[in-house]
Structure formats: structure tokens, C-alpha cells
C-alpha positions in Angstrom: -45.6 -25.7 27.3 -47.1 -25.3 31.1 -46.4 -22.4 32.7 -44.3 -24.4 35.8 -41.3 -26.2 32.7 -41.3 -22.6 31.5 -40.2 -21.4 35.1 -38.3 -24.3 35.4 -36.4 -23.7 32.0 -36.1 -19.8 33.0 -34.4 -20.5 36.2 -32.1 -22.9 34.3 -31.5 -19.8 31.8 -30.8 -17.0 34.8 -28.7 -20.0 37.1 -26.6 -20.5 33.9 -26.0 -16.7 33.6 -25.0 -16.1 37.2 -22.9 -18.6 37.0 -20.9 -17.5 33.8 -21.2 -13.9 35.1 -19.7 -14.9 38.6 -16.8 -16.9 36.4 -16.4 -13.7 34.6 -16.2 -11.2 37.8 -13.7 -13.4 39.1 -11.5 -13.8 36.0 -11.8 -10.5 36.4 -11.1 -10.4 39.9 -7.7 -12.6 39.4 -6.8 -10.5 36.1 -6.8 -7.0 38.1 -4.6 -8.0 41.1 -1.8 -9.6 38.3 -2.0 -6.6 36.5 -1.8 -4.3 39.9 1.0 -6.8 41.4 2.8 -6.5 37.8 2.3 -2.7 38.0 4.6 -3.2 41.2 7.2 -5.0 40.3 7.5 -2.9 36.9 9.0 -0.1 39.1 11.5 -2.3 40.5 12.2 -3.9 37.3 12.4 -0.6 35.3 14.7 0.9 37.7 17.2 -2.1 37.9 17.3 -2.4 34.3 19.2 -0.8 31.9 18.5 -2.3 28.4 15.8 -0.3 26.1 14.3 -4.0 24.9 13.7 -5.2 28.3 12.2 -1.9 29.2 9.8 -3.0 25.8 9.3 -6.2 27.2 8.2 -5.3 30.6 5.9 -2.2 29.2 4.1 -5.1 26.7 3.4 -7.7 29.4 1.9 -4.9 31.5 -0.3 -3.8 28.1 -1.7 -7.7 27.6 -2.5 -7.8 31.4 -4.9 -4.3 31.3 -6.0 -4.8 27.8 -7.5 -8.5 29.4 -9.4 -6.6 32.0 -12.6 -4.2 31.0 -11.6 -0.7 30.3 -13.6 0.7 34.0 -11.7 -1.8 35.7 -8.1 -1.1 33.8 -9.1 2.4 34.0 -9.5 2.3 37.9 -6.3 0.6 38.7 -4.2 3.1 36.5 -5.8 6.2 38.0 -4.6 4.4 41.7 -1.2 4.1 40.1 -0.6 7.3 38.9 -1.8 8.8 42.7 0.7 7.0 44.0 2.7 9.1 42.3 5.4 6.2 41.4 7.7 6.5 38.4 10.5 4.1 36.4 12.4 5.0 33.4 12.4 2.6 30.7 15.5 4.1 28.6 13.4 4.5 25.6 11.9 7.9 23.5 8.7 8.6 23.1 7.9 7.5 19.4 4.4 8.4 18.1 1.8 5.9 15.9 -0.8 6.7 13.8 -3.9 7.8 15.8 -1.4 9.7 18.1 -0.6 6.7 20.6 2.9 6.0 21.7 4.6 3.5 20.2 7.1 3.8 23.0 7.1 5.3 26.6 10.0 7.1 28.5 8.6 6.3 31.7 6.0 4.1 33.3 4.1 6.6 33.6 3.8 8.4 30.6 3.2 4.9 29.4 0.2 4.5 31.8 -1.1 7.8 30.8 -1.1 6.9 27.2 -3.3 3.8 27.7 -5.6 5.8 30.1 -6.1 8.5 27.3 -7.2 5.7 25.2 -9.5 3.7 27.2 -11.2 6.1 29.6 -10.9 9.7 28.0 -12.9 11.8 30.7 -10.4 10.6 33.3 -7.4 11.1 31.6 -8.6 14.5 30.5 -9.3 15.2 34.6 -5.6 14.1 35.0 -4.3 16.4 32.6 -5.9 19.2 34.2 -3.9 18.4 37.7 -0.7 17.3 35.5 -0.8 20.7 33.5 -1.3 22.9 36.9 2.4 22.7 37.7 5.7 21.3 35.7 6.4 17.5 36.3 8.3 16.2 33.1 7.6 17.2 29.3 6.5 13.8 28.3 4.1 14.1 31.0 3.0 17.4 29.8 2.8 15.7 25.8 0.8 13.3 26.5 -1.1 15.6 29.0 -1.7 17.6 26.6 -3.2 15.2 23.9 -5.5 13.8 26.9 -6.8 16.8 27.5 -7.8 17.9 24.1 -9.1 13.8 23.5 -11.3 14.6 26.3 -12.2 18.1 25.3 -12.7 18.0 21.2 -14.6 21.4 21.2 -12.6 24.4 19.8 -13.6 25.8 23.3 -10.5 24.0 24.5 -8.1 25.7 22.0 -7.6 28.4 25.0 -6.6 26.2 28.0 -4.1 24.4 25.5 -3.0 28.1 24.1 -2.1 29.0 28.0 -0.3 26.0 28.6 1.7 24.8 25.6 2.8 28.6 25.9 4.2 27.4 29.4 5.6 24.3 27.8 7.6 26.9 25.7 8.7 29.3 28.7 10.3 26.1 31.1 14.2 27.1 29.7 15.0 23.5 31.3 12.6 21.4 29.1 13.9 23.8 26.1 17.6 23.9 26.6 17.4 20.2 27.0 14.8 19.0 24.8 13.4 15.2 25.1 11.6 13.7 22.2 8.2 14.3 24.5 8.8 18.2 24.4 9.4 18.4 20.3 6.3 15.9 19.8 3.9 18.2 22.1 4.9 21.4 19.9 2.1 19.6 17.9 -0.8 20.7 20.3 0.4 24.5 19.0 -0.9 23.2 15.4 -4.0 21.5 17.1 -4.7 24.2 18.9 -4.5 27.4 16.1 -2.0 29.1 18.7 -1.0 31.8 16.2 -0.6 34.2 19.3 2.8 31.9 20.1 4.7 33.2 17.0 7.1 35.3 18.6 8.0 32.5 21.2 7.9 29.9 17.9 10.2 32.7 16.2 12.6 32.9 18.9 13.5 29.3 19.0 13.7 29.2 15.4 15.9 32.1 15.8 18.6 29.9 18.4 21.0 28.5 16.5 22.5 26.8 19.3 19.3 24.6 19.9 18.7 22.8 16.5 16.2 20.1 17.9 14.4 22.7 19.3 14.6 25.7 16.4 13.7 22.8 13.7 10.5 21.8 15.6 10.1 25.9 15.9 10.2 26.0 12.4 7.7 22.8 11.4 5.1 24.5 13.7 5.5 27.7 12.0 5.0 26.0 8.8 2.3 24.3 9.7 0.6 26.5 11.2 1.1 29.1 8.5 -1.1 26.7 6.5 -3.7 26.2 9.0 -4.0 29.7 9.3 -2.6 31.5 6.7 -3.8 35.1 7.1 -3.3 35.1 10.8 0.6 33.7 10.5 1.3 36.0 7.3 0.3 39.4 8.4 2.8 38.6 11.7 5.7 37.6 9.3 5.0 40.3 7.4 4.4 43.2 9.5 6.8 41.9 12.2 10.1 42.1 10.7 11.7 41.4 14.1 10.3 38.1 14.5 13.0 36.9 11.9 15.4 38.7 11.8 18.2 36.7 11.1 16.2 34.2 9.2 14.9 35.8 6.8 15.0 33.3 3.8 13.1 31.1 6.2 10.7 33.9 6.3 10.4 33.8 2.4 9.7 29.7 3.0 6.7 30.7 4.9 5.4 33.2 2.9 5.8 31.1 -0.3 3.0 28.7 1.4 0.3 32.1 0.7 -2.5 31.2 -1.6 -2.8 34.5 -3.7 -6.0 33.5 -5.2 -7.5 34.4 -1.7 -7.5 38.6 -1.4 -6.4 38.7 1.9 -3.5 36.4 1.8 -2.4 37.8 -2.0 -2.9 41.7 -0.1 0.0 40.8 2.3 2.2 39.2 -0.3 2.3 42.3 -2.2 2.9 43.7 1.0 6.1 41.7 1.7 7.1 41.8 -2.3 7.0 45.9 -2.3 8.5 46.2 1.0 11.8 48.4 0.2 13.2 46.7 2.8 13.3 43.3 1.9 17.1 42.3 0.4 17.5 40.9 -2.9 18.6 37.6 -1.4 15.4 37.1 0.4 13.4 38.0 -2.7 15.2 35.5 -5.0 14.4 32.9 -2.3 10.6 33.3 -2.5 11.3 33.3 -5.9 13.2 29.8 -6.5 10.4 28.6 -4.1 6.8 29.7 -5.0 4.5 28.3 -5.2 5.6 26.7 -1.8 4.0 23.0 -1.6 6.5 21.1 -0.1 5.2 18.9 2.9 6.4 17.2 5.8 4.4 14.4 6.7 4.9 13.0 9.8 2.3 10.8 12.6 1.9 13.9 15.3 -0.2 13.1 18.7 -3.2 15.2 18.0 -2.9 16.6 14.2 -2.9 14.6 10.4 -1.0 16.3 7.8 -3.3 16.8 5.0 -1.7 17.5 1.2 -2.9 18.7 -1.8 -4.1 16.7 -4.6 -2.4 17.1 -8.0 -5.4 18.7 -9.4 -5.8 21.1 -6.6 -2.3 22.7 -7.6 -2.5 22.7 -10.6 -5.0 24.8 -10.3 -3.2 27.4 -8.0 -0.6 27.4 -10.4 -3.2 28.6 -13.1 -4.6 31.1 -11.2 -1.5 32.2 -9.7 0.4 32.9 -13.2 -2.3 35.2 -13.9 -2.3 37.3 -10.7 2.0 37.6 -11.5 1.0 38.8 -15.0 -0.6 41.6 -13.6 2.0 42.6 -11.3 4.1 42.7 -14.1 2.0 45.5 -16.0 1.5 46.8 -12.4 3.3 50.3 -12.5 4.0 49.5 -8.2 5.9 46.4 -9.0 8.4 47.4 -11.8 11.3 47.8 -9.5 11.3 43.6 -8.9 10.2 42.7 -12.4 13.4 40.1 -12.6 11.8 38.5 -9.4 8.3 38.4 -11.2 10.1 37.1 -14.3 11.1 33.9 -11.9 8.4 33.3 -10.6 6.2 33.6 -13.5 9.0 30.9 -15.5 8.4 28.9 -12.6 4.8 28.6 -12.9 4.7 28.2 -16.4 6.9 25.4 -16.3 4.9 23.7 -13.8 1.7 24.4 -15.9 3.5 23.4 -19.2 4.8 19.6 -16.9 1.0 18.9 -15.9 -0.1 19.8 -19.6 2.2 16.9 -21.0 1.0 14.6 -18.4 -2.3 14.5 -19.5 
């Protein structure tokens, strides 16, 4: 081919790719000022309206306008939004999907945040910063929160999200009045290893005129008693304060301990030879030990992870011959009839997984 029908044919090439590129930029062009026109009227439309499906409507109309735009250019005309510092309701709770995006939005602007934290990270992490540096709403703060530690995966983040779901917990508005934003960012507690927020956690648990609020106290603890099992047992343990009041809850957290591992079976004993501890609390750690109940659940920053079948069986193994050796321990005689439950316990669930085989 001569060197002039190959220029020829190249200019052809590059002409035909301008022009689909210009069609493109201005498909793009057209797309962006619907979505920021929609974004608009969505205040208006939000505030006037007072049915939860519309509110779904509106929010999903608004989604298929930014998702047809690319992410920089969706990403740019959210950030403008949420400057402008414009807000609408939308009558709904924040629900959570798997992956930890919101299936539903309280405001517009939780809802815009959401999609930010999943098509341009870095600035929705920057915007969590600002949002986090003073109180706006706790759905804000939730999903604040999660963009924060999107944008910042390294444990080194653990601490700025330590510091502040610590002032999520201290705003006795957001507390006494909890929203379904403020129970769902108790998650970031579990994200972050906040082990240091077990008095605050305790308290709440503690409030029996709170329930929404003590019960997502109480799943934290939990689960953060088996993230970090040492950390969260020697507080329980050595802290009888923390609850007092609820103390067969405390026997539910210690029944999580793994007393195959030294350090977690050295504070057991602890708790178990404690002359303190009433008989009441003692038979509850008994009806419930090995502790392996779960509550799974689709959180915005965590999974919950449970154990195969074969992985506690094994505990059970173990574990029924660590209890036969308290029971010829001389330090342990005078809860023998607590040992004796807990030992019937194991051996049933031992002799169950034997006759499944």
C-alpha cells in the first residue's frame, strides 16, 4: 500500500474517532446537566412528598441518571451538591446491602454520599474528614464513617475512627433518639478494634430504658469480644463495674473464650474462681458454653465470619479436656456442679457430631 492511501486511511481512522469521541463528550455533556437539573428538583420533590415509595422512586431515577455518566464526571457533580449544602428527607431508613451500600437513604444526602463512597473513594474519604469534624446528622456520620475507612484501608486508620465513633457514642441526642444510621455505624467500633469503647458500649447496654440502643451495645460487645478476645475478656473480667447489673450478659461474653488459647483460658479461670461471682451467673456460663451462637447480619464495613462444623468440634474436644482438669484441680472444687454442666454439655455435643459421621 503507498505511503499517501495509508495517510489517507489513517486520517479516515483519527476523523472517525474524533467524531465518536465528540458524540461521546456531548452525550456526556447532555447526561450531566439532566442529572444536575434532576438533583434540583429532587429537593423540591423530596420535601413536598410524603410517601416512602415515591421518595424510592425519585432516589432511583437520580441513580440511572449518574450511573450513565463516567464516575469523574458523576463524582464532580455530587461533590458540588453536597457544598451546597442542600438536604431533603425521603421518609425512609437507612437499610444496608451486602458490600455495605445502602439499600435505602434517609436523606438526599446521605444517599449522595453513599454513591460518592462507591465511585470515587479518595473524595468521599476527604468528605468524611470535614463531615466528622463537627456533628451534622448520624446517617451522615454512618456513612462518613464507612467512606472514610473505604478510602483509608490501612489499620493506621483504626485511630481517627476510634476518636470519632467514640464521639458518635457521647452526642446524648443521636443516643436518646437513635435512627437506624446511628445503630448501623456502631459497626465501624467492630471495624475498627475499638476495645478502648467498652465502658461507653457497657453503659448503653446497661440503659434499660434505650433498648435499640443497649441491644446494638450488646452486638458490638459480642462481636468485638470475638475479634479480640483477650483484650474484651480481661475488661469483663477484671472490671466488675462495667456490668453490673447484667451480669448474665457478662457470662454470654465470656462463654465466647477459646480456652484452648492460654491467655484467654488464664482469665476464664479468673472469672470461674472469682468468689464473687453469684451462682446465677455461674449456671449461665454453664447452660451456654461453649458460646457459638451468631448473629449474622450485612453491616457497612464488617462480614460476619462463622465457624465451620469441623472447627468446633474441635474446640469441644479440646475444651472437655481442659474442664477435666479443673475438675481434679484442688482450686476449683468449690464449683465442681458448674464443671459437672459444662463438662455434660460438651460431651453431648462430642457424642451428636460422633453419630453424624
Amino acid at each position: 500500500m503507498k505511503n499517501g492511501s495509508t495517510a489517507r486511511i489513517l486520517r479516515l481512522i483519527s476523523g472517525a474517532e474524533s467524531s465518536e469521541a465528540k458524540t461521546t463528550d456531548q452525550r456526556n455533556a447532555q447526561n450531566a446537566k439532566a442529572a444536575a437539573d434532576r438533583l434540583k428538583l429532587a429537593v423540591a420533590d423530596l420535601n413536598a412528598n410524603k410517601d416512602p415509595d415515591k421518595s424510592r422512586i425519585i432516589l432511583a431515577e437520580l441513580r440511572k441518571l449518574l450511573d450513565s455518566l463516567p464516575p469523574n464526571v458523576a463524582s464532580q457533580l455530587v461533590q458540588e451538591f453536597l457544598k451546597s449544602g442542600q438536604d431533603a428527607g425521603t421518609k425512609l431508613d437507612i437499610t444496608i446491602k451486602t458490600g455495605g451500600g445502602l439499600g435505602a437513604a434517609s436523606s438526599l444526602r446521605v444517599f449522595l454520599l453513599d454513591i460518592l463512597g462507591q465511585i470515587d473513594r479518595p473524595a468521599a474519604g476527604s468528605i468524611a474528614i470535614d463531615i466528622l469534624s463537627h456533628y451534622t446528622t448520624p446517617d451522615e456520620w454512618a456513612v462518613s464513617l464507612r467512606n472514610f475507612a473505604w478510602a483509608n484501608p490501612d489499620p493506621a486508620a483504626y485511630g481517627f475512627l476510634q476518636e470519632k465513633t467514640r464521639n458518635l457514642l457521647a452526642n446524648p441526642e443521636w443516643k436518646r433518639n437513635p435512627s437506624a444510621g446511628y445503630l448501623e455505624a456502631f459497626d465501624t467500633i467492630v471495624y475498627a478494634h475499638a476495645t478502648g469503647l467498652a465502658p461507653e458500649l457497657s453503659a448503653l447496654v446497661r440503659d434499660k430504658d434505650n433498648r435499640a440502643t443497649a441491644h446494638a451495645a450488646y452486638l458490638t460487645l459480642d462481636r468485638l469480644t470475638i475479634a479480640e478476645p483477650v483484650a474484651m475478656l480481661k475488661q469483663l473480667v477484671t472490671n466488675p463495674d462495667l456490668m453490673k447489673g447484667r451480669e448474665q450478659t457478662r457470662a454470654n461474653f465470656v462463654a465466647r473464650a477459646d480456652i484452648r488459647e492460654p491467655d484467654q483460658r488464664s482469665v476464664v479461670e479468673q472469672y470461674l474462681l472469682d468468689p464473687r461471682r453469684s451462682q446465677q451467673e455461674l449456671n449461665t456460663f454453664a447452660a451456654i458454653y461453649p458460646n457459638a451462637n451468631y448473629m449474622i447480619s450485612t453491616n457497612l464495613l464488617t462480614e460476619v465470619k462463622t465457624p465451620g462444623a469441623g472447627e468446633l468440634q474441635a474446640n469441644d474436644r479440646e475444651a472437655l479436656k481442659i474442664v477435666e482438669q479443673w475438675e481434679n484441680d484442688p482450686r476449683f472444687e468449690p464449683i465442681l456442679p458448674v464443671l459437672g454442666q459444662i463438662r455434660a454439655r460438651l460431651e453431648n455435643f462430642i457424642e451428636q457430631a460422633d453419630r453424624s459421621r
